[in-house]
C-alpha positions in Angstrom: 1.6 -9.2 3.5 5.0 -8.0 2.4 5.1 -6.0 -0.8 8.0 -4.9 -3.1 9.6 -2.7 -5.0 6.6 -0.6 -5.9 7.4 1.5 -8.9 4.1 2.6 -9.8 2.7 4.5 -6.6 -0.2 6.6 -8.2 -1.0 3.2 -9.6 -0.6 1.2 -6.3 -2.9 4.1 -4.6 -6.0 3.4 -7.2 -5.6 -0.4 -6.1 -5.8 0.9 -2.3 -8.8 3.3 -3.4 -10.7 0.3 -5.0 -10.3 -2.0 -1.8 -14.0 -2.7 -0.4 -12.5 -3.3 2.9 -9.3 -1.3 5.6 -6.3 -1.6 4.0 -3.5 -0.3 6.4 0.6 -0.1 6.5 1.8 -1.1 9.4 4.9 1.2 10.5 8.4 -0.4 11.6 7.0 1.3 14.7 4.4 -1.3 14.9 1.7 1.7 14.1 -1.3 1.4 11.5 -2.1 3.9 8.8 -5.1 3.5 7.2 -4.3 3.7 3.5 -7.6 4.5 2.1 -6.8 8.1 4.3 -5.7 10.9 1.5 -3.8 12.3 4.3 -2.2 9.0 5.2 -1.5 8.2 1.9 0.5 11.8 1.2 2.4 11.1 5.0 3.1 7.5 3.6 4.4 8.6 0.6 6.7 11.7 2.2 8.2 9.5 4.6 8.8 5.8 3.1 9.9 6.4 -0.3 12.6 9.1 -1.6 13.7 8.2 -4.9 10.5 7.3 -6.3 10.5 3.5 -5.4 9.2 1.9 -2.3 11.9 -1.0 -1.6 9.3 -2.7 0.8 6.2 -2.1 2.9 3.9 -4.3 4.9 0.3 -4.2 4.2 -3.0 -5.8 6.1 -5.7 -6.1 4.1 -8.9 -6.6 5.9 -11.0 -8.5 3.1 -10.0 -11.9 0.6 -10.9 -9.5 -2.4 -8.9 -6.8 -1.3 -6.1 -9.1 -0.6 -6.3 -10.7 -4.4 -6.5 -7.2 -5.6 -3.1 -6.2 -3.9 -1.3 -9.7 -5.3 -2.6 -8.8 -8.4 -1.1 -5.5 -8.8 2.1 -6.8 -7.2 2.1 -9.2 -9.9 1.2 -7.4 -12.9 2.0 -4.0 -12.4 4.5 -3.9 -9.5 
């Protein structure tokens, strides 16, 4: 899934944290970084974002749940 225009990324990061499943960006690369990663999150966040919004990223969440979860925040709190 595409996401937008996150505004709230300590926020977006306790959604990730909450996800029962592997919740990964995929790169423009094509690579995978598992979000739930401390250390990927940190590289994520160095290297995508430098004016403290992320225009857009592409997620894969692994389970339904965890998918609902990220539409809700994207909805709600985005």
């Amino acid at each position: 899934m595409k996401v937008q225009n996150i505004s709230n990324i300590e926020e977006f990061f306790k959604v990730v944290d909450a996800c029962e499943g592997k919740v990964e960006l995929v790169t423009g690369e094509g690579d995978r970084l598992n979000l739930k990663s401390k250390l990927s999150q940190y590289v994520s966040m160095a290297n995508i974002f430098s004016n403290g919004e992320i225009p857009e990223l592409e997620i894969v969440a692994h389970e339904k749940a965890d998918i609902d979860r990220l539409i809700s925040f994207m909805v709600n709190n985005g």
